[in-house]
N, C-alpha and C positions, 0 to 999 in steps of 0.2 A: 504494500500500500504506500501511496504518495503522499512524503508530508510537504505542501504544497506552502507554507510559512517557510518552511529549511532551504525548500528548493529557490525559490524566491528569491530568500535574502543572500544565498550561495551565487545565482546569478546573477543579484547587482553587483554583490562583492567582484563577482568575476571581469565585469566590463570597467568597474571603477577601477580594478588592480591592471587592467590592461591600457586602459585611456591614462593609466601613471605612467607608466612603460613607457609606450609612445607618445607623449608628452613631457618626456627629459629635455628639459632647456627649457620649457614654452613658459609662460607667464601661469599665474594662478586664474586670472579669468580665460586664459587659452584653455589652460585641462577644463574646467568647469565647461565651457563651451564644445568639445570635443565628447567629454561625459555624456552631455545630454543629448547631441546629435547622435552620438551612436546608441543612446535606450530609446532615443524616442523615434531613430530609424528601425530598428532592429522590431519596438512594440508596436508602430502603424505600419509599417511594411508598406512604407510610399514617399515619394521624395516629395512632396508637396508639405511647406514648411507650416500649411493648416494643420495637417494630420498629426506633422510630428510634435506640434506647440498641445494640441488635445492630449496628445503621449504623452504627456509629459505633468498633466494634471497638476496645474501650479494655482495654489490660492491666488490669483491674479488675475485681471482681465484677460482674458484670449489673445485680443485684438494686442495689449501691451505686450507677450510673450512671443508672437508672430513679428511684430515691428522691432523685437529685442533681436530673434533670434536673424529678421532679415539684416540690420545692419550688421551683428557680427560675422555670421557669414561675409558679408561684402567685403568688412573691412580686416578679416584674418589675413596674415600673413608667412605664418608661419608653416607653409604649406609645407617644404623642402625638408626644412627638418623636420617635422613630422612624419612624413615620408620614408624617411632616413630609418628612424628610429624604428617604424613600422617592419620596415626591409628585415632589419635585425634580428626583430620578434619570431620573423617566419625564417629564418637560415635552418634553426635548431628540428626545424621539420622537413625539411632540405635533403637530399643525399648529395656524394658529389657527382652520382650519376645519372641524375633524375634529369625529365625532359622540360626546357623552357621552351613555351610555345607564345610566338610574336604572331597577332592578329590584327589587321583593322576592322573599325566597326563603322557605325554611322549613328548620329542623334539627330531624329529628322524633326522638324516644326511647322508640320504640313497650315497651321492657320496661324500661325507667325506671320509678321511684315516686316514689325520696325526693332524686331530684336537686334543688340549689337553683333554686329560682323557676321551675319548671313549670309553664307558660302552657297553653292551649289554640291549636293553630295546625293549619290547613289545609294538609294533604301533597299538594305540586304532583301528583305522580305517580300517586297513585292517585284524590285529589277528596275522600279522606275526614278527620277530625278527630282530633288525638291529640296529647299530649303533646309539647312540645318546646320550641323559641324561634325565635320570630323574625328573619327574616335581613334585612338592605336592603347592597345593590349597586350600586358605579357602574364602568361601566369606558369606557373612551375608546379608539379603536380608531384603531391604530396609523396612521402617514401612509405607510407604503409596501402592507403587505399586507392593513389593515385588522382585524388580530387584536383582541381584545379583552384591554384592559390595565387591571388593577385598581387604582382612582383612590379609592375610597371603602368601606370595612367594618365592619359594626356587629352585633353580635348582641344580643339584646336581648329582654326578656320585659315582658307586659303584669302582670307576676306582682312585680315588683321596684319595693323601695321609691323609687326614683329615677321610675321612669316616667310619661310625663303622658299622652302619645297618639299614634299611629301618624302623624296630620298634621306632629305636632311631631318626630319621628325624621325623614319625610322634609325638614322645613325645615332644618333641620339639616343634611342632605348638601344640600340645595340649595345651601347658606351655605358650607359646604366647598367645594364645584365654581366657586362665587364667587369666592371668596378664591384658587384656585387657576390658573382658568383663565380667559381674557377671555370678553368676552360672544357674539364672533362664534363660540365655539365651539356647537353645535347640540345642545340635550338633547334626548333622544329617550325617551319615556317612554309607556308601554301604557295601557290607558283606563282601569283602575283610577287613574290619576292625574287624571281628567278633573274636576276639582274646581277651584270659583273660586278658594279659596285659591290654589292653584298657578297658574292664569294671572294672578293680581292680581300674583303676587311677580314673574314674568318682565316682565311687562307696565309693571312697575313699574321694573324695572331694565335693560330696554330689552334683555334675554336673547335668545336666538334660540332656539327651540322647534318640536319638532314632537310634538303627543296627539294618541291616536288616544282618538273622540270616543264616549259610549255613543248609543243611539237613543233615548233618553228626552230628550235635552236640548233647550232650546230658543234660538233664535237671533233675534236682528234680521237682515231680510233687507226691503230697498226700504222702512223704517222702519216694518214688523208685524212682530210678532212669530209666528213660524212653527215645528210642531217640524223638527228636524232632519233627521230619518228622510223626513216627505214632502216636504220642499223634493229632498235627495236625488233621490227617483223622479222629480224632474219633469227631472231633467238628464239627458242619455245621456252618455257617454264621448265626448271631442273627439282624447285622445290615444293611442297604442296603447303597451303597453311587457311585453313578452314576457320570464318571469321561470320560474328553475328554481327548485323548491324543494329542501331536502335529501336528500327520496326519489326525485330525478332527473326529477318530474311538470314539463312545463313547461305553464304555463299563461299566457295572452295575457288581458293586461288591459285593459283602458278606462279612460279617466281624462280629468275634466275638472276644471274650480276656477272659482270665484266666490266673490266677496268679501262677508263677514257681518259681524257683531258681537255680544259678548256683552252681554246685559242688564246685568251688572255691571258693564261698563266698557263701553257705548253709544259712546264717542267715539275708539274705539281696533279701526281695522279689523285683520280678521282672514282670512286665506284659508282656505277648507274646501275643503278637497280629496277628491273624491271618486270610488273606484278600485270600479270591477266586476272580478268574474275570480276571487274568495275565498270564494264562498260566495253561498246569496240574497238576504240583508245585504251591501250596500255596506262596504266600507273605508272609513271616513269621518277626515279629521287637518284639526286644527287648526295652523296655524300662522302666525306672523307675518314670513317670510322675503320679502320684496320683490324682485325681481328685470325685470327688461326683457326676461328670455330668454324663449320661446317656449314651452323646455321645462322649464319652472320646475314644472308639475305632475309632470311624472317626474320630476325630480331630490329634490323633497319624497318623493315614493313609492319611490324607492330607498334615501332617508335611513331612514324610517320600515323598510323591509324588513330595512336595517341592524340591526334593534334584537336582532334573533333574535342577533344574536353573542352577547348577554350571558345567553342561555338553552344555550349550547353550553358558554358559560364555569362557569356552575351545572351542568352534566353533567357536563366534565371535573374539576371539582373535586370532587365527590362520590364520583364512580367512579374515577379514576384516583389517588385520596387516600385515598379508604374515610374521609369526611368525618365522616360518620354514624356511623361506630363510632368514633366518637371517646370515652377511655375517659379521664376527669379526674375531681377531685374537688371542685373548686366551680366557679361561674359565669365568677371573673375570670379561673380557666384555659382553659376554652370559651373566651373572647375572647382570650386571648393566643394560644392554637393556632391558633384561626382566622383573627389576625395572622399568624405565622411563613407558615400557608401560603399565604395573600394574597400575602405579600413574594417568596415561593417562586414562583409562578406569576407574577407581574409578572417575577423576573427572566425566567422562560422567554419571555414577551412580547418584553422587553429587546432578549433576542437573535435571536429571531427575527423583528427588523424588517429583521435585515441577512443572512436566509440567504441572500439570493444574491453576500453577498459573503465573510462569512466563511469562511474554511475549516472552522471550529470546526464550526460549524451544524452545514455538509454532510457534515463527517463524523459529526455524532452521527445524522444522519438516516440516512448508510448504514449506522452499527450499528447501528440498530434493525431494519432486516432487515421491510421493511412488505410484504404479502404482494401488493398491489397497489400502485401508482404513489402518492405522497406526497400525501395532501387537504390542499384547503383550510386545514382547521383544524389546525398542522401542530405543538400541543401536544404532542397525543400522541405523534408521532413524536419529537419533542425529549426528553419524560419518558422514553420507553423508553430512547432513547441514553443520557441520562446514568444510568438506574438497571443498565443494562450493563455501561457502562466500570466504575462506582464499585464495584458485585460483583466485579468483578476485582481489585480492590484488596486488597495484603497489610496494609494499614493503612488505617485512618482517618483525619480531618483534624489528630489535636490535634495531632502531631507537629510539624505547619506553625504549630500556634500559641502554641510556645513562643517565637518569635521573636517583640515588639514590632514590628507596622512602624511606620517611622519619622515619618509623617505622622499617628497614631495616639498617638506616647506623650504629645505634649503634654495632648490632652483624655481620653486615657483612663485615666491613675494617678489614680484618686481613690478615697477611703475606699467603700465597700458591702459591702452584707448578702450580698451573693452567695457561695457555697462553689463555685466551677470546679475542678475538678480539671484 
């Protein structure tokens, strides 16, 4: 039986001792502000800064806690290191061989006009063009259950005076996942990445990599140059490797590998792996993983399969966030929300690297009450429990944040603009 008082007060402790964490450096009304947004994202389960001020159930006007929480958002600053610190939090659930997978997305604002810096950007979901800003994603998936864990977040418009080029936004998380993580970890990255730029940079810094590759490109293959697409057909599959997809189709693959090289860097071999079984285009990945095992072409084509996490992690953060209706008044607040709920879902990562041992987990998984047996992707059962228990609550968090903790007072008494109630 659930003591639903313990569990409770176990998980505000839990967000409050995390919002301490990653809040090293910030100011005392920056954690207070960081606290609240992540309970009262995590308890309304929507990025509309109505819902999260209701979450948040403060003896206060509404209207006053909505006008608090919009100016602090706008005017935070301390994005970077927050960031920082966050990075940190998640290394220790990390392997050094785990796969980082780099994705773009899109935030579309189809009845939008006069928001700031309105780009033109292509809507994943439907295929068509419209108003909004550009999203880039890395996330690095977890060493026990393979979750996807948010490592990198940028929004960003081709519309903004700062902006140079989308090459240059991705080199940029590249340089972050550098600085952050060693080289033996595996980026995993969709063919839209298939550009020299990007294998000169991993190539360059001896990165481990797997793109999947377009059919127009061309290759050194026995020192001619040949396209890509008919060297392919002349190979059949050596390996078999039988894979479900998320509509429960299983499908049996072919897979073989031979060694190429790219014109641009002719002296730096490369393995092309090439998987039947997806279509009447081959699966074609580039990568430079060396290995003596046998089944080094499955294990590339498994890594590569891995990348779909970070297209589940783009679902659940849209839909189970209502990302999109995201309702702010200039750009740098889109980026701070879009922070808050990054940090928001890395905690749910956090903790569900350890559902099978904490008790916590498993019990927010049995309040959520799932109407079939727990998937895979066990987000959403996590978001439902904690947006459960927290609706039960006769209060909100601030109560717990009149108290200073004590590992916190030294860095965080300092002078800010911030107004925390």
């Amino acid at each position: 039986m659930i003591n639903y008082s313990t569990l409770t007060s176990n998980l505000k402790r839990g967000i409050l001792r995390f919002s301490e964490k990653i809040s090293s450096g910030l100011t005392r009304p920056e954690f207070k502000l960081i606290s609240q947004m992540m309970y009262g994202i995590l308890t309304a389960q929507s990025s509309q800064l109505s819902s999260i001020a209701r979450a948040l159930d403060e003896k206060i006007s509404l209207k006053k806690i909505i006008d608090r929480l919009s100016s602090n958002v706008s005017k935070f600053s301390g994005e970077v290191k927050l960031f920082e610190n966050y990075v940190k939090q998640t290394k220790s659930k990390i392997k050094n061989n785990s796969i980082l997978v780099i994705d773009g997305g899109d935030l579309v604002k189809p009845c939008s006009t006069k928001m700031e810096s309105l780009c033109r950007v292509r809507d994943g979901s439907t295929g068509e063009y419209g108003n909004g800003y550009h999203m880039l994603e890395a996330t690095a998936l977890g060493a026990n259950n393979k979750m996807p864990i948010p490592v990198y977040t940028k929004i960003y418009s081709s519309e903004d005076k700062g902006f140079v080029s989308e090459d240059n936004e991705v080199l940029e998380c590249l340089k972050s996942l550098s600085r952050n993580f060693k080289k033996s970890n595996i980026r995993a990255l969709d063919r839209g990445y298939d550009v020299n730029m990007y294998y000169e940079y991993f190539l360059d810094r001896d990165e481990k990599f797997v793109i999947r590759v377009k059919k127009n490109r061309d290759v050194l293959y026995n020192g001619e140059k040949i396209n890509i697409y008919d060297l392919a057909k002349k190979f059949k599959g050596k390996y078999s490797l039988k894979f479900q997809n998320k509509n429960g189709l299983k499908v049996e693959c072919k897979i073989t590998m031979i060694t190429v090289s790219l014109p641009c860097a002719p002296q730096k071999e490369l393995e092309l792996v090439i998987v039947y079984g997806f279509g009447k285009i081959p699966m074609m990945l580039f990568t430079n993983l060396k290995s003596n095992d046998e089944k080094l072409p499955v294990i590339i084509a498994k890594v590569y399969l891995m990348r779909w996490r970070i297209e589940e992690y783009y679902k659940f953060k849209k839909q189970q966030f209502r990302f999109e209706d995201i309702r702010v008044r200039s750009l740098k607040s889109i980026k701070n929300m879009n922070l808050f709920i990054t940090i928001a879902i890395g905690y749910l990562g956090i903790m569900s690297e350890k559902q099978e041992e904490r008790r916590v987990v498993l019990q927010l998984i049995q309040v959520s009450k799932r109407i079939y047996e727990t998937p895979r992707f066990v987000y959403y059962a996590l978001a439902d429990g904690l947006r459960y228990i927290f609706n039960r609550c006769k209060q909100g968090i601030g109560h717990m944040l009149k108290k200073v903790p004590k590992s916190a007072q030294i860095c965080l008494f300092q002078q800010s603009e911030f107004n925390v109630a």
